[in-house]
C-alpha positions as CSV (number, residue, x, y, z in Angstrom):
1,X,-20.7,30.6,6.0
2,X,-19.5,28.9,2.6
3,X,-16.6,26.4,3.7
4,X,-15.4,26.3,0.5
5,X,-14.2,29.3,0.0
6,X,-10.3,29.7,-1.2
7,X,-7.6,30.6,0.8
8,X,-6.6,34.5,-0.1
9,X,-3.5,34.2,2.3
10,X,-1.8,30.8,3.4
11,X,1.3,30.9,5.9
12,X,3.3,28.0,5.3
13,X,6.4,26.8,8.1
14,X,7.6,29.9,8.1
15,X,10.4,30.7,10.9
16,X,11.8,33.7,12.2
17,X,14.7,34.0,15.0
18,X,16.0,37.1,16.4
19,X,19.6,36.6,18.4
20,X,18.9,34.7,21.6
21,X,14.9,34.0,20.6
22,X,13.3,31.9,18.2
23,X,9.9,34.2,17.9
24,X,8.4,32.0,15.3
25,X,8.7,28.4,14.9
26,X,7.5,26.5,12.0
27,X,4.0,28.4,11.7
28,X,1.2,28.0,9.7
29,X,-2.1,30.1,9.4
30,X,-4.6,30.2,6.6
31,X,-6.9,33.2,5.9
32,X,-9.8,32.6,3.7
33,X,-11.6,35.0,1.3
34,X,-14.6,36.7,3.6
35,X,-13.3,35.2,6.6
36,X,-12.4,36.8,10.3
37,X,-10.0,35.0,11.9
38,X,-9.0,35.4,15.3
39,X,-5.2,35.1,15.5
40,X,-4.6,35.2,19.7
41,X,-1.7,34.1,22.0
42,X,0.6,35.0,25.2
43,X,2.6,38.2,25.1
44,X,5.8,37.0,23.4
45,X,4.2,34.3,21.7
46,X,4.7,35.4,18.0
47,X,1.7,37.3,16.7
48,X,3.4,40.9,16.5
49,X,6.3,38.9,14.8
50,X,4.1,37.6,12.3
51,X,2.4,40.6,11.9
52,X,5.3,42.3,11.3
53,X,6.3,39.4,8.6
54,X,3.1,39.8,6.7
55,X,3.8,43.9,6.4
56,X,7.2,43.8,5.1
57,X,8.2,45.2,8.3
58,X,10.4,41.9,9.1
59,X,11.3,38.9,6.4
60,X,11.0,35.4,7.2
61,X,14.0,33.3,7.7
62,X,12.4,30.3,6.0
63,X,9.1,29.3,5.3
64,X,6.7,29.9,2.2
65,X,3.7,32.9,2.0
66,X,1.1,32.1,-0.6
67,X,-1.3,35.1,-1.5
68,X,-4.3,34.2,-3.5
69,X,-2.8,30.9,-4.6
70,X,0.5,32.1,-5.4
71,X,4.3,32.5,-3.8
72,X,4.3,36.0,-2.6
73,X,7.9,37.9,-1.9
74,X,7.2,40.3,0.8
75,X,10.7,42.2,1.5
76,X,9.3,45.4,2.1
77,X,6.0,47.4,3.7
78,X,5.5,48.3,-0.6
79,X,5.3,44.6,-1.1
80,X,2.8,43.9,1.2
81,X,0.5,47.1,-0.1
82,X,1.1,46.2,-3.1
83,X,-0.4,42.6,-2.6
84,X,-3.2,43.8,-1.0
85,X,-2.6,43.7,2.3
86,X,-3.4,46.2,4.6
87,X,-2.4,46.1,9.0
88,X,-4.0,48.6,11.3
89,X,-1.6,48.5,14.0
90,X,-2.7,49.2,17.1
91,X,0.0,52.2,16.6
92,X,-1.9,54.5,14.3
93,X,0.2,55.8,11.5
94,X,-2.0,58.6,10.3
95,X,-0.7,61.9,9.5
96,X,-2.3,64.4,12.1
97,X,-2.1,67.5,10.3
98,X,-3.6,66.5,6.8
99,X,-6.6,66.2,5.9
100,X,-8.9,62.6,6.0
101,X,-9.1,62.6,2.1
102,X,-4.7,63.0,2.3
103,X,-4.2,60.2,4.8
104,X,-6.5,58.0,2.7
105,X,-4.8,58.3,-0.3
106,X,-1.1,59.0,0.6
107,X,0.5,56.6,-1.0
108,X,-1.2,57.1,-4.7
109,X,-3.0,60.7,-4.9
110,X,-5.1,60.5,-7.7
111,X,-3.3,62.5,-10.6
112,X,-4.4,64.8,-13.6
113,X,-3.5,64.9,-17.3
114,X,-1.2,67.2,-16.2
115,X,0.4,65.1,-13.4
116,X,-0.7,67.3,-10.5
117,X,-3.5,66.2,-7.5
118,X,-7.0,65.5,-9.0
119,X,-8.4,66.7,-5.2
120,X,-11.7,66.4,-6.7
121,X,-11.4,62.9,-7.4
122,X,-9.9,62.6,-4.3
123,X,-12.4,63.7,-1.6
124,X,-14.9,62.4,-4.0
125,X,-13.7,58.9,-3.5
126,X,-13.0,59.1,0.2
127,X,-16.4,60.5,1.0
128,X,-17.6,57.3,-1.2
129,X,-14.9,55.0,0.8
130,X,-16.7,56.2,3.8
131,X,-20.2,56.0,3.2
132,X,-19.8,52.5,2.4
133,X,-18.6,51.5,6.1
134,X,-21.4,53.4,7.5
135,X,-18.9,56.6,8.3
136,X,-20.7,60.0,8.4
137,X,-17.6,62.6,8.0
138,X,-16.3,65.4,5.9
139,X,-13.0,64.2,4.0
140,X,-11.7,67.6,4.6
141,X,-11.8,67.5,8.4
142,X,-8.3,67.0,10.0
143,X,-7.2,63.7,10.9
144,X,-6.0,65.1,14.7
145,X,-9.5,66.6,15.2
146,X,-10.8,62.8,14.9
147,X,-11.8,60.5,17.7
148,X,-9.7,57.2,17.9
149,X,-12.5,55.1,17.1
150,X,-13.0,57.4,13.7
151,X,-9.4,57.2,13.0
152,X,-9.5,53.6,12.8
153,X,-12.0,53.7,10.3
154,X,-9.8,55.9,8.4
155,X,-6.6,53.3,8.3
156,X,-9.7,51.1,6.8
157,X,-10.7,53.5,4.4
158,X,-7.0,53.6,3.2
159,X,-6.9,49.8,3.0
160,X,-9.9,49.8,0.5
161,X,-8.5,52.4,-1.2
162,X,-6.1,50.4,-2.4
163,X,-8.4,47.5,-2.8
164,X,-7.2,45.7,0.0
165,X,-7.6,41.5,-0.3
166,X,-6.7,40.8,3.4
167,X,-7.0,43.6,6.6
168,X,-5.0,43.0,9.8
169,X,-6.3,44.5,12.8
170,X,-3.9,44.9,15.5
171,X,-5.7,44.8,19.3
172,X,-8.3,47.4,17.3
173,X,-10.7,47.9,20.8
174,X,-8.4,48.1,23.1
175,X,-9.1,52.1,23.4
176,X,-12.7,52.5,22.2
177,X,-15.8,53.0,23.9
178,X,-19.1,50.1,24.2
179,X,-20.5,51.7,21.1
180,X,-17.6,53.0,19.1
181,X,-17.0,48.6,19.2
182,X,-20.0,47.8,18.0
183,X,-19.5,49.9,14.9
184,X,-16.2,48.7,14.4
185,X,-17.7,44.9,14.3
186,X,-20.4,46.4,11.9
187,X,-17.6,47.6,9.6
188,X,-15.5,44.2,9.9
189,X,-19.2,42.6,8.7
190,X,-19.3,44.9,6.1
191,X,-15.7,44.0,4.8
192,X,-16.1,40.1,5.1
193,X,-19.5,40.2,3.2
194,X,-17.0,42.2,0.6
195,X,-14.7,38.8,0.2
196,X,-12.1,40.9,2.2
197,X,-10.1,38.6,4.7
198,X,-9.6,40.0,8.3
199,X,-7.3,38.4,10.2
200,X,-8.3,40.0,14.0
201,X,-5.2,40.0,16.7
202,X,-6.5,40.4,20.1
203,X,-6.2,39.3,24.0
204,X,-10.1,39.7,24.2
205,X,-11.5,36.2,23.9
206,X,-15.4,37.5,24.2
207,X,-14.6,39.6,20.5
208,X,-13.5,36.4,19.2
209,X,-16.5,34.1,20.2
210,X,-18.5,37.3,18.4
211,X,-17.2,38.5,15.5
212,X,-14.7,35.4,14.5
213,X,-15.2,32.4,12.4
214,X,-12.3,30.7,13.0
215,X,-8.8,31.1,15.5
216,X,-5.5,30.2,15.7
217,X,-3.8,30.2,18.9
218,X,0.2,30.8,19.2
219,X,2.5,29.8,22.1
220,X,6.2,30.7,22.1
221,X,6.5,31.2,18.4
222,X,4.5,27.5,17.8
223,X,1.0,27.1,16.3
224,X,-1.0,25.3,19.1
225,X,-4.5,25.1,17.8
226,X,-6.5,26.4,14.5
227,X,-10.1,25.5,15.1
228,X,-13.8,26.8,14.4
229,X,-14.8,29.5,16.6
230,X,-18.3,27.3,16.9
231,X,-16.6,24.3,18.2
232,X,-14.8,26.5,21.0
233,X,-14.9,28.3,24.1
234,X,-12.9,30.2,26.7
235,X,-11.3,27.8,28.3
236,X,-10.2,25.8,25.8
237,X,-8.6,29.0,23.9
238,X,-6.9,29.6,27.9
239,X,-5.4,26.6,28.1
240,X,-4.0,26.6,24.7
241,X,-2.6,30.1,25.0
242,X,-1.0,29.5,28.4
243,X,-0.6,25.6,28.5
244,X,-2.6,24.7,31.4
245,X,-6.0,25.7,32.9
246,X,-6.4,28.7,34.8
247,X,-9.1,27.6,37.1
248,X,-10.5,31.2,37.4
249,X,-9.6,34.6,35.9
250,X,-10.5,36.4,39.3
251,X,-9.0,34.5,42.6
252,X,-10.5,36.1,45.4
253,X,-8.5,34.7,49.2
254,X,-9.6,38.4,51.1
255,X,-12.9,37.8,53.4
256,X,-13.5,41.4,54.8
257,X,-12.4,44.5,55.1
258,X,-10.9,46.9,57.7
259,X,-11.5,50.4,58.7
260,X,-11.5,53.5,56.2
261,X,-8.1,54.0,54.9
262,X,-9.0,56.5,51.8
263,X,-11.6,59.2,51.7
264,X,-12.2,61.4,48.6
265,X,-14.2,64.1,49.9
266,X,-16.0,66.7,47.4
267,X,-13.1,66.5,45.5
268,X,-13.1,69.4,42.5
269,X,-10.1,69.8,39.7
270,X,-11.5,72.1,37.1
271,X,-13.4,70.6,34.5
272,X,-12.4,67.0,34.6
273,X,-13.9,66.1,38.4
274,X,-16.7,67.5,40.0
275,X,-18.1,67.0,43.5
276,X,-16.3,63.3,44.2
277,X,-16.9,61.6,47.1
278,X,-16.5,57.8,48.1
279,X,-14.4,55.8,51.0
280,X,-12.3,53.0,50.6
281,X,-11.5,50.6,53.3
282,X,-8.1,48.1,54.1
283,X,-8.6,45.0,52.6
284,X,-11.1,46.3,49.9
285,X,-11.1,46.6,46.1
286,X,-13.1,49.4,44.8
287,X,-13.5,48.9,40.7
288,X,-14.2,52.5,39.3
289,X,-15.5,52.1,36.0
290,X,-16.4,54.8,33.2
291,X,-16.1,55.1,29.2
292,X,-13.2,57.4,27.6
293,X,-13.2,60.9,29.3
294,X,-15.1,59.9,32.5
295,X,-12.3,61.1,34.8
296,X,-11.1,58.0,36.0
297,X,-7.7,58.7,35.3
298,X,-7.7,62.5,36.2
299,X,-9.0,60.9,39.1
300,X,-6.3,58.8,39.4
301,X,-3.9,61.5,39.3
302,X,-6.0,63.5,41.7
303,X,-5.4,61.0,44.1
304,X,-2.0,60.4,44.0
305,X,-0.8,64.2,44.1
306,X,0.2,64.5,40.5
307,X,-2.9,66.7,39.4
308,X,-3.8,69.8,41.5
309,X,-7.5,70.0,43.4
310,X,-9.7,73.5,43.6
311,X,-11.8,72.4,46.3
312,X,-12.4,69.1,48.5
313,X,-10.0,67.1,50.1
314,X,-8.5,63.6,50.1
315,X,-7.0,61.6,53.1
316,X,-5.2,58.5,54.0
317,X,-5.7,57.0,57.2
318,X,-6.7,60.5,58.6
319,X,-4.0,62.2,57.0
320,X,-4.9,65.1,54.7
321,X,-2.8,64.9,51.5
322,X,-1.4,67.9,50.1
323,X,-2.4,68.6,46.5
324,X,-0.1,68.9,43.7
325,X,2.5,66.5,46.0
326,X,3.2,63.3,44.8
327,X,6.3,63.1,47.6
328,X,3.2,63.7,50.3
329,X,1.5,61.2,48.7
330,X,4.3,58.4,48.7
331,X,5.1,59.4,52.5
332,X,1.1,59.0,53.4
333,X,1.6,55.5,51.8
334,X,-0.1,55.7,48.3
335,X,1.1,54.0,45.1
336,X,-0.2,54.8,41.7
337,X,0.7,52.5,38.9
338,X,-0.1,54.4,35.9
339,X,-2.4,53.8,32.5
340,X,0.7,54.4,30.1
341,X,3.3,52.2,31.7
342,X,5.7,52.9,29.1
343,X,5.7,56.6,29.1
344,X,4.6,57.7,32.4
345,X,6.0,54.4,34.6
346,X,9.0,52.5,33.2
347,X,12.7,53.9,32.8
348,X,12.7,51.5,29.4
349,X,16.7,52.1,29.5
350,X,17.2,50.8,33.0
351,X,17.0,47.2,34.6
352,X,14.2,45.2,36.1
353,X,16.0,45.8,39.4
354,X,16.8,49.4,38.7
355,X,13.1,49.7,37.9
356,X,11.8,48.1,40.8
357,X,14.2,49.8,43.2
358,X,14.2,52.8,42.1
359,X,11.4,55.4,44.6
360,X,13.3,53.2,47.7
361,X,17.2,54.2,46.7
362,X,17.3,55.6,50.2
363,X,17.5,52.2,52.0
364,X,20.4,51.2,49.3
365,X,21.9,54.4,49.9
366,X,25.2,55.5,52.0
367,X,26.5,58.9,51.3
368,X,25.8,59.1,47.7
369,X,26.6,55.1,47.2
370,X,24.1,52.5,46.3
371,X,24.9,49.4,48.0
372,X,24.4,47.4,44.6
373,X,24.3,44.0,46.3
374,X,21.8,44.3,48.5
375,X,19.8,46.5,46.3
376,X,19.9,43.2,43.9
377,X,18.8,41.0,46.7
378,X,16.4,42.6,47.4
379,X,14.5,43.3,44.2
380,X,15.7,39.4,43.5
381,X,12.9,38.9,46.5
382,X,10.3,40.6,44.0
383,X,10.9,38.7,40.7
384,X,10.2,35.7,42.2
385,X,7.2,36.8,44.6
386,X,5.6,37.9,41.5
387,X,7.3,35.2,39.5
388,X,8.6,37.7,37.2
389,X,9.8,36.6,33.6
390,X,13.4,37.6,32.9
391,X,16.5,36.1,32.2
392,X,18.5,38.2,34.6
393,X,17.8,41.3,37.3
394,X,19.7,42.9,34.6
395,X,17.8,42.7,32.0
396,X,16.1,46.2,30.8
397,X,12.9,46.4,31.2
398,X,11.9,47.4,27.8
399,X,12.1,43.4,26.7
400,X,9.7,42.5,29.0
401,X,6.5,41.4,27.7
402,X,3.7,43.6,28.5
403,X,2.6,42.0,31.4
404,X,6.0,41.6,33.1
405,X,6.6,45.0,33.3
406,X,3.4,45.3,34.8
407,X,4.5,43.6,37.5
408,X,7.6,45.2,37.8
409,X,5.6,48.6,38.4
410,X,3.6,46.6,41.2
411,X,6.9,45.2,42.6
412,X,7.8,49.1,42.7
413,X,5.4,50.1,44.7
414,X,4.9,47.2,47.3
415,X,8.9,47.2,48.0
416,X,7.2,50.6,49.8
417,X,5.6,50.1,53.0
418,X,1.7,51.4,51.3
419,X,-1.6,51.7,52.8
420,X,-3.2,52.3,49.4
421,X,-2.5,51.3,45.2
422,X,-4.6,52.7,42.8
423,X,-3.9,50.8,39.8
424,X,-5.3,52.1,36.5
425,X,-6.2,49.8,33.9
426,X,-3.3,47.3,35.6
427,X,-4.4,44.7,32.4
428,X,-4.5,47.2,29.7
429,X,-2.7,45.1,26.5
430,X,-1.7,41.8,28.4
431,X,-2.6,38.4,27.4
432,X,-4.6,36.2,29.4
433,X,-2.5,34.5,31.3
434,X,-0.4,37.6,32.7
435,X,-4.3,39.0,33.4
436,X,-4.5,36.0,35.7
437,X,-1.7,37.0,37.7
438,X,-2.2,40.7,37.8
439,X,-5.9,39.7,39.4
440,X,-3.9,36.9,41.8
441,X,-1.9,39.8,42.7
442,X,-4.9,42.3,43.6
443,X,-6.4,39.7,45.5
444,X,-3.6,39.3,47.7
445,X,-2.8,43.0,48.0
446,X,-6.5,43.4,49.4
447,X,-6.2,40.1,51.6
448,X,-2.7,41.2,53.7
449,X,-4.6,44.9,54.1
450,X,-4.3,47.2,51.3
451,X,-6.8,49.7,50.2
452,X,-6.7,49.2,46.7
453,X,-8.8,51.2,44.1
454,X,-8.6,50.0,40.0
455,X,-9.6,51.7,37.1
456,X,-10.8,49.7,34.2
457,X,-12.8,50.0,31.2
458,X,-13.3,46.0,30.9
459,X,-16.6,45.2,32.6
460,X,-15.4,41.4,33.2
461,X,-12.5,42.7,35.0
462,X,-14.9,45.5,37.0
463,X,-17.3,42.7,37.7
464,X,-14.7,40.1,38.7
465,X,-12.1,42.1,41.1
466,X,-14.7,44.3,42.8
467,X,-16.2,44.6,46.3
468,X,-17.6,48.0,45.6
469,X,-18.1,49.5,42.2
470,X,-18.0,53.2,41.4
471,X,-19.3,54.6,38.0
472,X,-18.3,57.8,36.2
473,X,-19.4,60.0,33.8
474,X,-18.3,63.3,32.7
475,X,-16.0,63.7,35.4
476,X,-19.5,62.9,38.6
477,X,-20.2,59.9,40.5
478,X,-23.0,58.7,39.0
479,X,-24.0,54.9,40.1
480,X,-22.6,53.1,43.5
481,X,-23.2,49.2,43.4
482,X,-22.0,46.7,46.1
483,X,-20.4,43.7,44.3
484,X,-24.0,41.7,45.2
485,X,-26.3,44.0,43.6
486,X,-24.3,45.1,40.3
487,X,-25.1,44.4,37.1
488,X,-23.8,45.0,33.6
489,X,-27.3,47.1,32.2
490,X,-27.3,49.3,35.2
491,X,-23.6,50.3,35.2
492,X,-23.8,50.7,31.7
493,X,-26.8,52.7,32.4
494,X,-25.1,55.0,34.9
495,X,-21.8,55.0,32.5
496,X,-23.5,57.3,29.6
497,X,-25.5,59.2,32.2
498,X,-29.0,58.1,31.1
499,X,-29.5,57.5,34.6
500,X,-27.8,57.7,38.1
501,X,-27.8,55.5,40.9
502,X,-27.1,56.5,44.6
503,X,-25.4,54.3,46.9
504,X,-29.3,54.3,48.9
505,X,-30.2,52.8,45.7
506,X,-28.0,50.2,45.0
507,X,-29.8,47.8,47.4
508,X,-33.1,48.3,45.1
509,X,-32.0,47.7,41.5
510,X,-32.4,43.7,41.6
């Protein structure tokens, strides 16, 4: 790639302090003209800040923001379209209910002599806007009736219809499928050849050292490092996020495993499962694996109670669980700690000790009063076993980086006295160093005798936690691996059904 090319954005010292936090700290980043730079860091260590800055959603305290060589005033989300500058949050903002063409072109229909819609022009140019990223789709087609993958490409197609100069992408894989993230780093090649700038926010370090030229690392609200992707590697970008080296990603303490504790037994719920059978033992982790809309998480649910069953059973310890009862479930000694923490886990409103305390009020409880104290002391005995970031037990939980409220939820859950956790995607949208811990924490769930099953979509994470790996596809079993004999091809293999696996097999696919 040309070194020379100009800078098309440059950050200069810019600061920004909310009361009580100092989220940015004298930063600088520079984004050149056809450039993808990888802009990475700790929850809470400024990048959604600066993100924010850079869209006119926030403005700087101090500091200077050059746009194609000159100052830029950016006061407003207008400002920053106006520039050229375009985010893709990891929020989509698209309009369900209209049409592709509407949400490309929302903020400046094209108009007639007469003032009124050209919608001519308009799906003529959005089918054109689309065909040049390689996107095969009728501009009339509703935005809801899109996949999420496709309606990424769509915030893209609205940033070049406003001629975008620079593209943010905010965490843009963290919900698409092997393939759908190919053709997302097919488009982002398409828009650097273009002169576009891409500045790329992520956690995922193995989509920086592929589609990134250059990164900058943050760490509480300080640049730490700005170097060539080529003159990098993982743990060098580790130990600059999290300011030390993390020896390995996926501790693993537990040695062997106990008798059966869960068995999912020609488990049917409608449509989503069909036929699922597998065991999991105390003091093993089983990694169940599948793309989007493999049943892992109507699995989950299954599982825990909150979904109903029409045929098969489930049992803990040789306890049949009643469907459709998550009480049953908790009393059997299963946790669940969901996929969408912050809609279907957290009380956002309440503490971190409310939240941790909260399925075991009982033992705080004495006719309708909470002993407080004790209650405190005890969650107290959590935050620091999982050495829990807050400044006080009373802080809510909603200012909690992403993955200390993760561990809150586990803190929930193992203040209980469980037999088995399923955790589904426990790392899901938490920075490196917070992964570290949640995979410390597995470990040691599985070494003092837990059965614990986790759902992931990240192979690294399947790969690295696992004893015994489960695949899924359209709601089956389809591929069985011990830890020994699985491999990335196969799994993928078994993961889009173009070929299933036993668990007789897994011994034979060296």
């Amino acid at each position: 790639m040309d070194g020379n090319r100009s800078a098309i954005l440059d950050v200069k010292q810019v600061s920004k302090e909310f009361p009580g936090v100092k989220a940015l700290d004298s930063v600088d980043l520079t984004l050149k003209k056809g450039e993808v730079h990888a802009l990475i860091g700790e929850n809470g260590a400024g990048k959604s800040t600066l993100i924010k800055i850079l869209a006119g959603v926030y403005t700087k305290d101090i500091g200077e923001i050059l746009f194609d060589g000159s100052p830029a005033v950016i006061d407003s989300p207008a400002d920053s379209l106006m520039l050229g500058i375009k985010v893709v949050f990891q929020e989509l903002s698209l309009i369900q209910h209209m049409t592709i063409g509407e949400n490309v072109f929302l903020e400046s229909f094209p108009l007639k002599k007469n003032k009124t819609i050209d919608w001519d022009a308009l799906y003529k140019r959005t089918s054109e806007i689309l065909e040049s990223i390689g996107l095969d789709l009728n501009p009339r087609t509703k935005v809801y009736k899109l996949t999420v993958s496709q309606q990424q490409m769509v915030e893209i197609a609205r940033a070049l219809s406003h001629e975008a100069k620079v593209v943010i992408m905010d965490e843009p894989t963290s919900a698409l499928t092997p393939k759908e993230i190919r053709f997302l780093f097919d488009v982002i090649r398409k828009l650097r050849d273009r002169g576009i700038g891409i500045l790329y926010v992520t956690h995922k370090l193995e989509e920086v050292l592929e589609v990134c030229e250059r990164v900058t690392v943050l760490r509480d609200g300080r640049r730490i490092s700005s170097r060539e992707v080529k003159e990098t590697n993982s743990d060098m970008l580790v130990t600059d996020m999290v300011g030390r080296s993390i020896k390995t990603l996926f501790p693993r303490t537990h040695t062997g495993k106990g008798k059966v504790m869960l068995t999912v037994n020609h488990l049917f719920t409608g449509k989503k499962l069909r036929d699922v059978t597998f065991k999991v033992h105390a003091g093993e982790v089983v990694g169940i694996f599948g793309l989007m809309g493999a049943g892992r998480t109507e699995l989950a649910k299954a599982m825990f109670g909150l979904d109903p069953t029409d045929g098969g059973s489930i049992t803990v310890d040789g306890q049949t669980l009643k469907p459709g009862s998550t009480a049953h479930s908790t009393k059997l000694g299963i946790g669940y700690l969901t996929e969408n923490r912050k809609e279907e886990g957290l009380v956002l409103q309440m503490s971190v000790s409310q939240n941790i305390t909260l399925p075991s009020l009982d033992e705080f409880s004495s006719f309708g009063y909470i002993r407080t104290k004790q209650e405190m002391e005890r969650a107290k005995e959590f935050v620091d076993a999982f050495s829990i970031k807050t400044p006080s037990l009373r802080q809510k939980v909603m200012y909690l980086s992403g993955g200390n409220q993760q561990k809150v939820l586990l803190a929930r859950w193992l203040m209980k006295k469980l037999k088995v956790i399923i955790l589904d995607e426990p790392t899901r949208g938490i920075d490196v160093g917070a992964k570290a811990e949640i995979h410390r924490l597995i470990d040691q769930l599985a070494d003092e005798g837990l059965a614990v099953v986790v759902m992931t979509s990240e192979m690294p994470e399947l790969l690295g936690v696992s004893d015994h790996i489960i695949v899924m596809c359209g709601g089956r079993i389809t591929g069985e691996f011990d830890r020994k004999d699985a491999k990335m091809e196969i799994i993928l293999e078994a993961a889009i059904g173009q070929r299933e696996y036993s668990y007789a097999e897994r011994g034979s696919e060296q």
